[in-house]
Structure formats: structure tokens, C-alpha cells
ROMARTI-172378 format. One line per 10 residues: number of its first residue (from 1); for each residue x, y, z of C-alpha. Coordinates in pm, 1 decimal, padded with zeros to 6 digits, always signed. Layout:
<sites>
NUM> X Y Z  ...
</sites>
This chain:
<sites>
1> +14382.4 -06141.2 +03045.7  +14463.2 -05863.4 +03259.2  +14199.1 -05608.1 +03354.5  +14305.2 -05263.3 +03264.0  +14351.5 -05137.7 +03620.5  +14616.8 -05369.8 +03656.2  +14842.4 -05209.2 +03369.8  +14941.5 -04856.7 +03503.8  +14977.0 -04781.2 +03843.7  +14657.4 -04598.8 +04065.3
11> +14692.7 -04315.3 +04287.6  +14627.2 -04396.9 +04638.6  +14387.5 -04091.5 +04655.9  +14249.9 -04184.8 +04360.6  +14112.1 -04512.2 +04469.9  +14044.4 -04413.8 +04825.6  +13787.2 -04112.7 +04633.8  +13632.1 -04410.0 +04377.0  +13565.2 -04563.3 +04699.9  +13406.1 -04318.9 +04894.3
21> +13248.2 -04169.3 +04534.8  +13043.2 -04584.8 +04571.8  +12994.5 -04584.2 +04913.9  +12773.5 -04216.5 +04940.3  +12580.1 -04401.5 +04625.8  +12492.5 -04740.9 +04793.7  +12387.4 -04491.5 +05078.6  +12192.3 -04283.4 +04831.3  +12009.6 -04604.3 +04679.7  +11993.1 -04707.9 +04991.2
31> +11761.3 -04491.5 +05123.2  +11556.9 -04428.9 +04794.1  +11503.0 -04801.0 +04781.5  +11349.4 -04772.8 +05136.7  +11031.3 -04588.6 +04980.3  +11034.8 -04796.2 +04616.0  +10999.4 -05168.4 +04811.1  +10767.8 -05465.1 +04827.7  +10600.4 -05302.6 +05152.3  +10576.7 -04927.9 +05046.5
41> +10379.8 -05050.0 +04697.2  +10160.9 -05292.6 +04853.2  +09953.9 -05014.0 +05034.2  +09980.2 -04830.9 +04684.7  +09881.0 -05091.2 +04456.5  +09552.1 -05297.6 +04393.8  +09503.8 -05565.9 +04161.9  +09206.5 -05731.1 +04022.4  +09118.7 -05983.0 +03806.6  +08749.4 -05937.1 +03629.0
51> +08475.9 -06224.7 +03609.8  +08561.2 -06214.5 +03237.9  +08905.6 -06277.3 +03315.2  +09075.1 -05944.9 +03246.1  +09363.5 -05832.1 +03505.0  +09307.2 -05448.8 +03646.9  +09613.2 -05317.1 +03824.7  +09633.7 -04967.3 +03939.1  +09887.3 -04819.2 +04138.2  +09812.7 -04453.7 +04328.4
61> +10113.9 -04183.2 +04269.8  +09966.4 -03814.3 +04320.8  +10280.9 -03690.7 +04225.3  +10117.0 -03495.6 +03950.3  +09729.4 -03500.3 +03827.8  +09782.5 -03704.8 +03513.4  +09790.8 -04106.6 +03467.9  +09948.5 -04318.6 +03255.4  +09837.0 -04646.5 +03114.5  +09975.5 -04997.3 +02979.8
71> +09721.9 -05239.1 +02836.3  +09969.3 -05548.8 +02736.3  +09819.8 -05822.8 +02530.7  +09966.5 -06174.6 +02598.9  +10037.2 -06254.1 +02215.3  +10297.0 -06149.2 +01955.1  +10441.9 -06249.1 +01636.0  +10511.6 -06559.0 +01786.3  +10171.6 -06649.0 +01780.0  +10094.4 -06515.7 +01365.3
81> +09924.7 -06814.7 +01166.7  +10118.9 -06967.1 +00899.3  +10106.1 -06803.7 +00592.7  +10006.0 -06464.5 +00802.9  +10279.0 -06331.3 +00914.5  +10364.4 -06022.4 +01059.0  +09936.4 -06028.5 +01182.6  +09980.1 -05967.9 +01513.1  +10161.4 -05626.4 +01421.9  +09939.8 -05554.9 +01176.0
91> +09611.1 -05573.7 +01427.1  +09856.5 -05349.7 +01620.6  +09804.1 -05081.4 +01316.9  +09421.9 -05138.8 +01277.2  +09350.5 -05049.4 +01707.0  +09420.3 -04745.2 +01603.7  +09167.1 -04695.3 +01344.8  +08872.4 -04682.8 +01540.3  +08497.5 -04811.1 +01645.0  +08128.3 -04860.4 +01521.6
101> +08110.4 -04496.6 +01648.1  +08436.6 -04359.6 +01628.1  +08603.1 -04335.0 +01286.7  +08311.6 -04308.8 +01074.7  +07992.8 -04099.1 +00939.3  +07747.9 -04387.1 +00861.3  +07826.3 -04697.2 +01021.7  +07565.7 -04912.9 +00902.5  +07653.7 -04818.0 +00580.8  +07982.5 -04861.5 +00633.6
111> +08000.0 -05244.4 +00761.4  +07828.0 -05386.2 +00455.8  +08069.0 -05158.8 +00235.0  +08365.9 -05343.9 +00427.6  +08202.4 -05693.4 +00401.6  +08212.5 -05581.3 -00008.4  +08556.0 -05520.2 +00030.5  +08629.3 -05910.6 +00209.8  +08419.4 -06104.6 -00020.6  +08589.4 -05907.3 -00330.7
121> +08978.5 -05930.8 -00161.3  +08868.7 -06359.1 -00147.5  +08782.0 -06370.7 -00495.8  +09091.8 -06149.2 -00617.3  +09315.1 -06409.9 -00397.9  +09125.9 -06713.1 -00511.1  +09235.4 -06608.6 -00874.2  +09592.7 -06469.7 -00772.8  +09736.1 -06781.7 -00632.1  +09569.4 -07050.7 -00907.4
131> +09922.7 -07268.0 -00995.3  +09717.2 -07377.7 -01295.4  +09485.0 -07175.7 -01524.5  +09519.3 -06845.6 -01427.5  +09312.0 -06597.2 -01612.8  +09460.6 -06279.5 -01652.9  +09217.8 -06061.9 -01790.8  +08990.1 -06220.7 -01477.9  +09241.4 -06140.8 -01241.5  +09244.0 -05757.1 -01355.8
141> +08880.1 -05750.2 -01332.6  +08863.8 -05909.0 -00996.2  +09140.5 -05670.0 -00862.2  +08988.2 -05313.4 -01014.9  +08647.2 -05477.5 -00840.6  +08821.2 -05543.6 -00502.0  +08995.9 -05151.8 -00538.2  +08653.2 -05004.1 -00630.1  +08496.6 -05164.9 -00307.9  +08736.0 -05035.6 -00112.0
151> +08704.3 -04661.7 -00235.4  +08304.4 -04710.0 -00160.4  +08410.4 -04800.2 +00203.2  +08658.2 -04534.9 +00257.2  +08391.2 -04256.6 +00160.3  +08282.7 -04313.5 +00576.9  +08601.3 -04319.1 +00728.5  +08686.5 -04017.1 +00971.2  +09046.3 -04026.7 +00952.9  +09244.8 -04086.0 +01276.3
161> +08940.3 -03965.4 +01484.2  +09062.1 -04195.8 +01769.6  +09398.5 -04034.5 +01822.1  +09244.2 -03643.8 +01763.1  +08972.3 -03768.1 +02034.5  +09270.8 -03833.2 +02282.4  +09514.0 -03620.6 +02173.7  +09250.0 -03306.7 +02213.4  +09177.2 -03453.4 +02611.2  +09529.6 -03346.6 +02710.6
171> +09698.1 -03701.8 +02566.7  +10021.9 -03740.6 +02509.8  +10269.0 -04009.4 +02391.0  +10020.5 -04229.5 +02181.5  +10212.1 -04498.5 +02094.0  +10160.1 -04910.3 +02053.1  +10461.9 -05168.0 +01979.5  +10430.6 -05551.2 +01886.9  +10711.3 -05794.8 +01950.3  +10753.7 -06153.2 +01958.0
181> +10615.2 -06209.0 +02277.8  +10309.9 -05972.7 +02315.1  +10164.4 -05637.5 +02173.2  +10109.7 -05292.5 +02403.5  +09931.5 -04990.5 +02426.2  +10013.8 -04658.0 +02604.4  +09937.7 -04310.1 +02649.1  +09902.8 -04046.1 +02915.6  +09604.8 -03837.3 +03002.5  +09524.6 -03571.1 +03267.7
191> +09377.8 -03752.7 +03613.7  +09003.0 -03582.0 +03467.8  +09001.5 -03813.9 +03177.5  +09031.0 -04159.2 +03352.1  +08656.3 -04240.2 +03264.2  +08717.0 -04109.8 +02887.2  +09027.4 -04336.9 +02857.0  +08843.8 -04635.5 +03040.1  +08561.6 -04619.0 +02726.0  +08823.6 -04587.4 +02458.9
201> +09060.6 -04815.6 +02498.5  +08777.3 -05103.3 +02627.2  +08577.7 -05008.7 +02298.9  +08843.1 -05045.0 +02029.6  +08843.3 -05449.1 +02203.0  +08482.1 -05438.1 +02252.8  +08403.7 -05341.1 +01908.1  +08714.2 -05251.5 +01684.9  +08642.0 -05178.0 +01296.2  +08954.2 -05286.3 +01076.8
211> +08879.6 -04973.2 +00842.8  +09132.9 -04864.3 +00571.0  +09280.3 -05220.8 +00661.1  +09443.8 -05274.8 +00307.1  +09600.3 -04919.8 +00308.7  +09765.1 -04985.0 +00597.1  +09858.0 -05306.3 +00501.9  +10071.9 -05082.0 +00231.3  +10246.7 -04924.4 +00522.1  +10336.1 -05193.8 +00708.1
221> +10469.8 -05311.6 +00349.4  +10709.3 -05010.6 +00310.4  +10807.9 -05002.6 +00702.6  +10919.4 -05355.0 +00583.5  +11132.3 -05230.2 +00305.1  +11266.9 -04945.7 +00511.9  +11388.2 -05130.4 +00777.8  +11484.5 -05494.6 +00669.0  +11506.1 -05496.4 +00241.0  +11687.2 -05215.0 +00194.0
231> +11892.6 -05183.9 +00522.0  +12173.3 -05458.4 +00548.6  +12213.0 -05495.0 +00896.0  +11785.4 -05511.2 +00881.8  +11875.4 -05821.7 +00630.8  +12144.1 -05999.7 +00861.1  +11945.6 -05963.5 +01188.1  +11630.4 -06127.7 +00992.6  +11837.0 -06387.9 +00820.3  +12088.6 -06463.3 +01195.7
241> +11737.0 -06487.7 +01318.5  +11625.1 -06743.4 +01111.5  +11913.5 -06950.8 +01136.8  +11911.8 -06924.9 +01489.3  +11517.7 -07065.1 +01520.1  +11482.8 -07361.2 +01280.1  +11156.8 -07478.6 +01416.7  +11020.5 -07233.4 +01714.5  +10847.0 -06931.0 +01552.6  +11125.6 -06689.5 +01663.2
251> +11249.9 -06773.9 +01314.7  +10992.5 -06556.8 +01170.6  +11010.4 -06163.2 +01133.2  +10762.0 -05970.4 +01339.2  +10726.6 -05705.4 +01066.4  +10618.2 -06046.4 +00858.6  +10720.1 -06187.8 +00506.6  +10676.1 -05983.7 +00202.9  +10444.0 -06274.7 +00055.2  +10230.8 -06267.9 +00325.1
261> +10225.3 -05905.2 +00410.6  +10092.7 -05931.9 +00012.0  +09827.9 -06159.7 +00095.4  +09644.0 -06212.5 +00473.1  +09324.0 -06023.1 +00492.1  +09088.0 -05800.1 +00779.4  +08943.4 -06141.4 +00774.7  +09218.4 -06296.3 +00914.0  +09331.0 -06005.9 +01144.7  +08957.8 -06018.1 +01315.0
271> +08984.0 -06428.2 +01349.5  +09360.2 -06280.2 +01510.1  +09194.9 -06038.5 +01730.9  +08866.8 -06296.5 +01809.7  +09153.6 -06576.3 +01933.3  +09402.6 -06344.1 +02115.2  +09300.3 -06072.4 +02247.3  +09019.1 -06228.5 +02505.4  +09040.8 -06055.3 +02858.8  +09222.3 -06369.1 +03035.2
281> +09520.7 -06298.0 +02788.1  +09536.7 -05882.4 +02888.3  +09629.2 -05721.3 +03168.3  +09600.3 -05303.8 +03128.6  +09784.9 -05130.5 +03445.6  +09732.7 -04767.7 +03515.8  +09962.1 -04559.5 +03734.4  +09906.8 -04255.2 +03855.4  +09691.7 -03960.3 +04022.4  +09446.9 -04230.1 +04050.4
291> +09235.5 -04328.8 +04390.9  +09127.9 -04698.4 +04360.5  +08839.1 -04703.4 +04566.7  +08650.5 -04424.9 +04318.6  +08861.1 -04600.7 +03991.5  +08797.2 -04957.1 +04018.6  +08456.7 -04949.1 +03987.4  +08497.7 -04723.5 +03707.5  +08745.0 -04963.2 +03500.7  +08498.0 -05270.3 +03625.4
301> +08198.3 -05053.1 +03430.1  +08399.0 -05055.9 +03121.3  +08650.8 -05350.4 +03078.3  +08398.4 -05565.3 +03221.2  +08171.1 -05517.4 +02884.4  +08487.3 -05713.7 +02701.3  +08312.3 -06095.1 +02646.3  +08482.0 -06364.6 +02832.5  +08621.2 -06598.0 +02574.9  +08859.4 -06894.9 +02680.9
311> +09265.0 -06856.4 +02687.9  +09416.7 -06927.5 +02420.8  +09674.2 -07239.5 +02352.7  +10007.6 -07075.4 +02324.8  +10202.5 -07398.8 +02285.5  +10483.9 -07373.6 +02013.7  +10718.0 -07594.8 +01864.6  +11045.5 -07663.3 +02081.3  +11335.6 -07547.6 +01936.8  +11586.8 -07907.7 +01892.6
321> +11931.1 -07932.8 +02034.5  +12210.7 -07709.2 +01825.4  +12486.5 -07920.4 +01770.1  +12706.1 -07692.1 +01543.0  +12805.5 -07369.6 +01509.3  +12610.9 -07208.3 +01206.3  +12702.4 -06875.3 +01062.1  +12522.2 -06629.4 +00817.6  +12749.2 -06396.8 +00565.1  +12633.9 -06112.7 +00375.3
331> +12890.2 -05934.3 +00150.4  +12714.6 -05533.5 +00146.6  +12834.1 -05205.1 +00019.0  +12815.0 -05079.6 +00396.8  +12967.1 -05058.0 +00763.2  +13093.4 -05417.0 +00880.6  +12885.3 -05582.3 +01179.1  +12960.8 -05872.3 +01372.6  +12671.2 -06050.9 +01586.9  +12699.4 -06387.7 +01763.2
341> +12458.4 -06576.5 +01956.0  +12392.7 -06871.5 +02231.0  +12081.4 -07050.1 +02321.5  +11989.0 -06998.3 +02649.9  +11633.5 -07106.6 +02866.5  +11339.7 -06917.0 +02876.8  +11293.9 -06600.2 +03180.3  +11141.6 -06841.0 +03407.1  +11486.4 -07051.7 +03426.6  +11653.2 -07092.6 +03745.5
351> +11953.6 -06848.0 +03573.0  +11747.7 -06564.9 +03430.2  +11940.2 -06354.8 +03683.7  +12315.8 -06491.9 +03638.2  +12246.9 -06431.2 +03277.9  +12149.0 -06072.3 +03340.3  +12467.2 -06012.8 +03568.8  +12690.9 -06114.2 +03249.9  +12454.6 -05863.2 +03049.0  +12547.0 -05609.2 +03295.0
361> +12925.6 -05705.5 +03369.6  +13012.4 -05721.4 +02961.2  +12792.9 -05470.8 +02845.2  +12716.7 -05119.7 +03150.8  +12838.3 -04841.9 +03082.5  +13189.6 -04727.6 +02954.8  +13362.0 -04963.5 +03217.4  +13217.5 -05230.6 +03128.2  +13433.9 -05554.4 +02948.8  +13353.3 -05530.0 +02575.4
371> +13366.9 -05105.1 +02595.6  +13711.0 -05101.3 +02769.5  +13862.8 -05421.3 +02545.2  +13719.8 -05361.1 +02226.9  +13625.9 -04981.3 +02172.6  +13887.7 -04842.4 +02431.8  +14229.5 -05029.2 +02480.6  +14253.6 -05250.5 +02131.1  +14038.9 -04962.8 +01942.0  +13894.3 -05224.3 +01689.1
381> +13557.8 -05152.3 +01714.1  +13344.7 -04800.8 +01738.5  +13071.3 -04995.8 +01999.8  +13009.1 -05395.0 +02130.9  +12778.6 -05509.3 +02346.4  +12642.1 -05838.8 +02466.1  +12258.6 -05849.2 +02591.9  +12027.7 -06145.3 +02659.8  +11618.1 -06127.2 +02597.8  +11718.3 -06226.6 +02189.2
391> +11483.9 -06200.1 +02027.5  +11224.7 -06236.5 +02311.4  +11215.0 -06371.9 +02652.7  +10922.8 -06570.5 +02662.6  +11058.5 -06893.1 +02516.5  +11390.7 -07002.0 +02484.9  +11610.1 -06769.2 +02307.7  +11947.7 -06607.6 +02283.3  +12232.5 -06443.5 +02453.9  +12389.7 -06260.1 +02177.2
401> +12699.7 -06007.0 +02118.2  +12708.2 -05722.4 +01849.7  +12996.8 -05545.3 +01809.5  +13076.6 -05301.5 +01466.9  +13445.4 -05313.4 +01351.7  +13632.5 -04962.5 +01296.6  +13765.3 -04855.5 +00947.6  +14088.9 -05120.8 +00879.2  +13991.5 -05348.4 +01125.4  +13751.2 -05677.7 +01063.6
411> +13456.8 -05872.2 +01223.4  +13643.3 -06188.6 +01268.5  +13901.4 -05955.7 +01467.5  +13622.9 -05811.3 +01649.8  +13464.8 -06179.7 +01704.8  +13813.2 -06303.6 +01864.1  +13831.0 -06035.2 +02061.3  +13455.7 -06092.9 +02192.8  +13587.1 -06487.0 +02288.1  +13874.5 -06355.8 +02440.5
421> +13643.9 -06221.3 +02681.1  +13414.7 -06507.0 +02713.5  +13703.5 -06716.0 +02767.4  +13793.8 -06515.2 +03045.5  +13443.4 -06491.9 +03195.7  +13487.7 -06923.6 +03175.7  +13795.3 -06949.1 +03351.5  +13860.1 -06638.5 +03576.5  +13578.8 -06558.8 +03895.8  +13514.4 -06179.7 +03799.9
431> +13661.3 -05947.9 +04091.6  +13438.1 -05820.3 +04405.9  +13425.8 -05527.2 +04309.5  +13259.7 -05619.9 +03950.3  +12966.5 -05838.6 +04157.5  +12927.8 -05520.9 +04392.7  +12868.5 -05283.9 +04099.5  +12677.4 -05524.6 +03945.8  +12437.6 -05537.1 +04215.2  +12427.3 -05166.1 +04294.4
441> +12307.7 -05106.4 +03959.9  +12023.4 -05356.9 +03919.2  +11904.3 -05162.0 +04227.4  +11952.6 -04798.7 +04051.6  +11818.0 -04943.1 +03761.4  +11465.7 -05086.9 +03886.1  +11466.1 -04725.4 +04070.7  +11465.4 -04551.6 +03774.7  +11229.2 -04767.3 +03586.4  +11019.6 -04699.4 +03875.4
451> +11087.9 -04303.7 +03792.5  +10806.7 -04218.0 +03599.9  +10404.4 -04320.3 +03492.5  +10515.2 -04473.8 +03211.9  +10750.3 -04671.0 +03331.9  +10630.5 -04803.3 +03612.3  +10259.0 -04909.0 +03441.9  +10484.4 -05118.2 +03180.7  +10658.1 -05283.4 +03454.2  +10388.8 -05393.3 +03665.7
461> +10176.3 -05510.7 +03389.0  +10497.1 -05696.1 +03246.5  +10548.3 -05910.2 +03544.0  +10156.9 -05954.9 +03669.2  +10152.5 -06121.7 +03262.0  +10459.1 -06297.4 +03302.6  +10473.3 -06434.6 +03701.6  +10121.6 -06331.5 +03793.7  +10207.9 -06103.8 +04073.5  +10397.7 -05779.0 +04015.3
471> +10593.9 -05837.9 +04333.8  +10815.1 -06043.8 +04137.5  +10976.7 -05694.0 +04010.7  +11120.9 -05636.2 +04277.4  +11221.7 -06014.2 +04359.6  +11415.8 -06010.0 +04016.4  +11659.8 -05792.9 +04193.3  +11661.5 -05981.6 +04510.6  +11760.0 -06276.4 +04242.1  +12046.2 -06091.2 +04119.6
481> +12180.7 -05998.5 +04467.1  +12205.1 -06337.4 +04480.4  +12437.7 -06457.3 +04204.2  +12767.2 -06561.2 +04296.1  +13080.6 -06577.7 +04081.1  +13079.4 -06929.5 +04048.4  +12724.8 -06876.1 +03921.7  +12885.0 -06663.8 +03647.9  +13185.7 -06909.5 +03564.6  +12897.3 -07211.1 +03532.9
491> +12695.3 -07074.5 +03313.2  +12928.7 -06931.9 +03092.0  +13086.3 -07250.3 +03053.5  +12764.6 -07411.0 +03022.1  +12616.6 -07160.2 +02756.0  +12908.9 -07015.8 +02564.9  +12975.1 -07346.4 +02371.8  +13120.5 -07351.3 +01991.0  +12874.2 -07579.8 +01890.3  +12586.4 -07346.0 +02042.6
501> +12703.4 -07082.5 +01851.7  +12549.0 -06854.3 +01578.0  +12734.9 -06590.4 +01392.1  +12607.9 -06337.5 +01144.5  +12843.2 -06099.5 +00960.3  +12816.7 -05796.4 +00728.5  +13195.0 -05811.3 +00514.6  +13233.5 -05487.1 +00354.8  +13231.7 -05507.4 -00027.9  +13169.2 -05291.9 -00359.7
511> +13144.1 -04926.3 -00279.6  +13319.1 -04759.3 +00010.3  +13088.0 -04749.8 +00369.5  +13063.5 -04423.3 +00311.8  +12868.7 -04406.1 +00014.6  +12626.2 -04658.4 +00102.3  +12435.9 -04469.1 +00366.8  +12391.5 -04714.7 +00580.6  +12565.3 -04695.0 +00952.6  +12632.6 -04904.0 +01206.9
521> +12338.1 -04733.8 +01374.0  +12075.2 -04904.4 +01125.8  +11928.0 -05119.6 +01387.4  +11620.8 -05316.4 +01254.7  +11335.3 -05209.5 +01445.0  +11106.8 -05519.4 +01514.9  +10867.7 -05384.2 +01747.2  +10626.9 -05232.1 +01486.9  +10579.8 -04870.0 +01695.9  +10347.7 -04635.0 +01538.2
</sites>
């Protein structure tokens, strides 16, 4: 297939101003990556890991007196207990609620009232689930006894005290997200409140209260139905997903299944929290107005309290060999959605980077292949893109295209036009000046991740927990500079296979799109933000 430049004719000035237009910007990044390498961080950034086991990275930017923080906990929903899933998002939930002195008015009231609540919840479950015998007028009794416990422990809670105690200290941006791979926490706070932030967020591990556990429970319930049961493109991602993963846990939904969300208890979330989130699985980077020298010792004081308890196993089940293409069709009242996927290796494979120049070749920007095929020149579809990190990067996982047909037009058209251009990415080297741009923007992109607090604590804690040493941000995009185009032609034809394949479509049916409500911007979300 013939790239578009090749159809119509091109000014000489034209292309002589592109040019010139890419040189100034790999002078530009150029000399902005001088001050944002290996070298210039290394005198910025110490890293420590704590006798109990807990990673302390902080990086010194006075740019502004305020800090930002990003405590990541090795473990996701890939690591929820059977029949419990959707735990690890739902500890997520309960960080928030507080201490043994923050969140309520009597505390040792307040823990036996809670251990009520648990030994009623067992009995009420015991009773539930009987196959045989149930008693029904039991089972009423049991539940109005579980509900009354629970109103006895709720007369101590202090609503939300944590967040008022950080949001009236100048916080801002409170937020937490669970995937499949791990769980994080963030805020900001002025550079004056590093000691205050140090005590909170090491006492909701060193003594967290799962409070108001079974109300919450009820809003992780309706986030459920809001964005998977009564969403369709929230029931084909969950469902492509589970084809996808037939044994490794990525087959199961981070938000967790309705069955479960209906029956794990704060039991079960503290034996969660008691197993996972020990200080050799966390790593909490802070970036900022910060001087190591007077913070360390600080963040020693206070993380250091955390017991040291031994990693945990992480070992899952390896996902078998896919020998045939599988495919996943819902017939919805809504907006038409194609998705396709390929198993690919895990981030640590030798490829990582060749798959993220196809990410970045297929899917950047409005000149990028599936814009200028699919949404520009054939005007089938009203976006596409193709991405890799499905759903997780962690273990093996996907590479996987999503593209969302225009009115008269259908996903099968928009699939063949997505293997059109993976057939030409299999038999055609991409042009010099695609692996260029390629390259240039890996290097504006790690620059502007590096932009901001925020953004830069979440990277460096990301790659300490995944490559232990943060250096390897910055080698990621040595890694890319080094992909070739035969790199890209390999593993296309290695990867792309039909029987490696696995589609998931939304065909239009009943009422008109319109009337449904539901867009081709209903994206599931499976991180579990507050």
C-alpha cells in the first residue's frame, strides 16, 4: 500500500520547511535532554532501601516549594484470591478511610464494634451460601444482626478525616488507582508538610482501620455496574479479556465479579493487606522541593516503623500456547467497536522496545498509520489505535487494536482495514523518516513525563519496582533508539499471527446508536481511581 505522501504531488518548499520545521526540534530536544539525562539526575536523586525492606527514592527539584509523592505497591488484581476478586481495589478504597487515631471518636470502642461486625458478616455468609437446608427466616435474622452491628460501629467513624487532614495542609490531587499489576497512591503538598505526609501515609500501612468497609463495598458494587454491566463496550472489554487469558489471572476484572464483590469480607481485605503490602513489595518516591540530607532521615523515622514481613510469592499460572483465533460478539443497541489482540512477552523481553516503536508508528498523533488510513483517507472509522501494555505489562499480555466504525460502515471493514496495515508493517521496512520520528518522540515524550512532580515521582518509582534502578528510564529510550526496521518487520511477522489472534466486536442492533447513550467514548475504566 502506498503511503499517502506518495499520492499527490509535494511542494518543494513545502518539504524543504517540514524539514527544517524537524531539524530546529531535534535541536530543541537536543539540548533539553542535555539537563534531563542519566548524569544530571544522579547528583539529584538518592535512593534507599530500609532494613525492613522498603525502597525510599527522592529526587531534589526546587523548582517550586511543594512535593509530590508516589507510594506504588507491588500487587494488583492479579494477585486477588480466588473467590475475592476485585480485593486488591477494594483495599485501595479502605486506605482512605483512616487509622486507630484518625477516622474515629473512640477507638477502643470502636475495634470491638468492628470485630461484631466480622463475626456477624461470617455467620450471615455461613447461612447465605448453604446448597442444602437453607433457613430463611435464619438468614433474615442473621443479616438484620450483621446490619445492626454495623450501625453500632459506624456511630465512631469521623467521615473522610484523612483526606480533610491533607486536603486542609495545602494538598492537592488526592487520588489512588489499582490495576492488574500494582496499586498507587499520590498527592501533592507544600515543601512544609513533608514530615506531616511522612506520618500519614506510613500510618494508614502501619495501622490502617477498614471502617465503613461494607459501605464501600456498595460503591465499588455500583462503580461495577456503571462501568462494565450497563456500558457495552465495559461488557466486551471484560468478556475479550477473558477470552484472551484462559488460565493467567489477567482473565479476571480488576473492578472484580459481582458474586464476589457480594461476598469477600474486611477479613479478607486485612489477610490482603497483611500478605501484600509488606515494605519489600513498596517503593514510595517523592519529588520535589525536597533536600535529602534533612529528608531521609525524616522518611527513615517514619517508614521505618512499617514491620518487615517477607516478599510475597507472586508466581501465577502461565498462560498456554494460543493456537486459534478466538473472537467475542456482542449484538448492543449502541456505537459499533472493533478490538483485536496478540500475545506478546512480558516488559522485560528482549522486544519491549520494537513493540513500543509499532505503538508509536501505528498509533502518534494524526500522522500516524491507523489515523491517516482509517479515520482520514478511507473515512470508515471516527478513531483507531493500536497500543501494547494490554491489559498490564507485568506478565505476558497483549498488543491490541481498537478502532470504532463510522455511521454505514462496519467492524469487519474496520478490522480489514487494520490487517491491511499489519500486512504492510510484515512485508514493507517502514521509511527513514518514520524510524527518525519515531525516535524523536520517545525522547520528547520521556521529557515531558519528566515535566512535572507528579510525573516524574510515578516514573521513578515505576522502574526502581520494575528493574530495580530508575536509570533504566532513561535506558528504555536508549532501547528504542536502537530498533531497526528489520526489528519491526520480525516481530510483526512473529506476533501478528491469525492463530494468535483475539477479536471482540460490538454489531449494532435494536435501537438506533443514538438512543442508546452509549458512545464510542465509554471506555471501561479498570484502574479503580477514587
Amino acid at each position: 500500500m502506498e503511503s499517502c505522501l506518495m499520492q499527490r504531488p509535494v511542494k518543494r518548499d513545502s518539504l524543504h520547511h517540514r524539514a527544517l520545521q524537524f531539524g530546529a526540534l531535534v535541536l530543541l530536544l537536543a539540548a533539553m535532554a542535555a539537563a534531563q539525562d542519566v548524569a544530571s539526575f544522579e547528583k539529584r536523586i538518592t535512593v534507599k532501601t530500609l532494613p525492613n525492606g522498603l525502597t525510599i527514592l527522592i529526587c531534589e527539584r526546587p523548582e517550586a516549594p511543594v512535593f509530590s509523592f508516589f507510594t506504588l505497591v507491588d500487587a494488583g488484581s492479579t494477585q486477588d484470591p480466588m473467590r475475592a476478586t476485585g480485593l486488591a481495589h477494594m483495599f485501595e478504597h479502605m486506605a482512605f478511610k483512616g487509622t486507630d487515631t484518625i477516622g474515629t471518636t473512640n477507638y477502643a470502642a470502636e475495634k470491638p464494634a468492628l470485630a461484631k461486625v466480622e463475626t456477624a458478616y461470617a455467620a450471615y455468609i455461613a447461612e447465605r451460601d448453604q446448597t442444602v437446608g437453607r433457613d430463611e427466616t435464619k438468614l433474615k435474622q442473621l443479616e438484620q444482626a450483621w446490619k445492626d452491628a454495623i450501625a453500632t460501629a459506624d456511630k465512631f467513624v469521623v467521615s473522610n478525616e484523612f483526606g480533610k487532614i491533607v486536603e486542609q495542609n495545602g494538598g492537592e490531587d488526592m487520588n489512588a488507582s489499582t490495576s492488574y499489576d500494582e496499586t498507587e497512591y499520590h498527592y501533592s503538598l507544600p515543601e512544609n508538610r513533608l514530615e506531616l505526609w511522612a506520618y500519614l501515609e506510613s500510618e494508614r500501612f502501619l495501622h490502617p482501620v477498614l471502617r465503613e468497609f461494607y459501605k464501600e463495598r456498595n460503591v465499588v458494587i455500583e462503580e461495577r455496574r456503571m462501568s462494565t454491566d450497563s456500558r457495552p463496550i465495559g461488557r466486551l472489554i471484560e468478556q475479550f479479556t477473558e477470552e484472551a487469558f484462559a488460565a493467567h489471572p489477567y482473565h479476571r476484572p480488576t473492578i472484580g465479579w459481582i458474586s464476589d464483590l457480594n461476598t469477600f469480607s474486611a477479613t479478607e481485605a486485612q489477610k490482603f493487606f497483611d500478605q501484600y503490602y509488606v515494605p519489600a513489595n513498596m517503593v514510595v518516591a517523592v519529588a520535589g522541593d525536597v533536600k535529602a540530607a534533612q529528608a531521609l532521615p525524616m522518611l527513615e523515622k517514619y517508614f521505618g516503623r512499617l514491620p518487615s514481613r517477607p516478599k510475597p510469592d507472586e508466581t501465577t499460572t502461565t498462560e498456554p500456547p494460543q493456537n486459534s483465533e478466538r473472537r467475542v460478539l456482542l449484538k448492543e443497541p449502541s456505537q459499533p467497536i472493533y478490538i483485536e489482540g496478540y500475545h506478546r512477552p512480558d516488559y522485560r523481553s528482549k522486544d519491549d522496545a520494537v513493540f513500543d516503536a509499532i505503538s508509536d508508528l501505528i498509533s502518534e498523533g494524526r500522522t500516524s498509520r491507523l489515523y491517516r488510513s482509517l479515520v482520514r483517507d478511507k473515512k470508515i472509522a471516527s478513531f483507531s489505535e493500536g497500543f501494547t501494555g494490554y491489559p498490564g505489562s507485568k506478565y505476558p499480555h497483549l498488543f491490541a487494536f481498537l478502532a470504532a466504525p463510522l455511521p454505514g460502515h462496519t467492524p469487519q471493514e474496520v478490522g480489514d482495514a487494520i490487517h491491511a496495515e499489519i500486512d504492510r508493517l510484515k512485508k514493507e521496512d517502514i521509511s527513514d523518516d518514520e524510524l527518525k520520528m519515531i525516535k524523536t518522540r520517545a525522547k520528547a515524550n520521556l521529557i515531558r513525563g519528566l515535566a512535572d512532580n507528579q510525573g516524574l515521582a510515578m516514573q521513578l518509582a515505576t522502574y526502581q519496582t520494575r528493574y530495580g534502578d530508575w536509570r533504566e528510564l532513561f535506558r528504555s529510550v536508549d532501547r528504542i533508539d536502537q530498533v531497526t526496521k528489520a526489528d519491526i518487520r520480525r516481530v510483526a511477522n512473529e506476533v501478528f499471527a491469525d492463530n494468535n489472534r483475539i477479536v471482540g466486536i460490538i454489531e449494532t442492533s435494536g435501537a438506533p446508536p443514538g438512543e442508546s447513550g452509549q458512545g464510542a467514548s465509554d471506555s471501561g475504566d479498570q484502574g479503580g481511581a477514587r
